[in-house]
C-alpha angles and dihedrals in degrees: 000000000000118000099264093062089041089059089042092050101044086045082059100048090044082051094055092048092052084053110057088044132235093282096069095022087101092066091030085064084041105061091040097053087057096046091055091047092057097040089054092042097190133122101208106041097052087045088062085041089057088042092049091059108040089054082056095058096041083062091049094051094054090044093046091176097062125066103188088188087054100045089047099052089039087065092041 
């Protein structure tokens, strides 16, 4: 995947989110999260993908002005 098809991916999921509404983007995150687990179908990485963003959010929690998820799919 090149940048251009990533943007145009990730503008597609942020889309779809939008779409189903905060009140079901909790379960929306959710059921993507496991379909991606199962597609990818490998202990380790996923381990270091969990990692990844949980380290993430721990940053945005100690910086509580700045979302990096909303700003991203704001550019998108």
């Amino acid at each position: 995947m090149n940048a251009e098809e990533l943007d145009g991916i990730y503008t597609e999921f942020c889309r779809a989110l939008g779409r189903v509404g905060e009140s079901a983007a909790e379960s929306f995150l959710a059921r993507f999260a496991l379909m991606c687990m199962l597609r990818i179908d490998a202990v380790e990485p996923l381990r270091e993908l969990i990692a990844a963003a949980a380290e993430g959010c721990a940053e945005e929690v100690a910086r509580p002005d700045a979302s990096v998820a909303a700003e991203a799919c704001d550019e998108g």
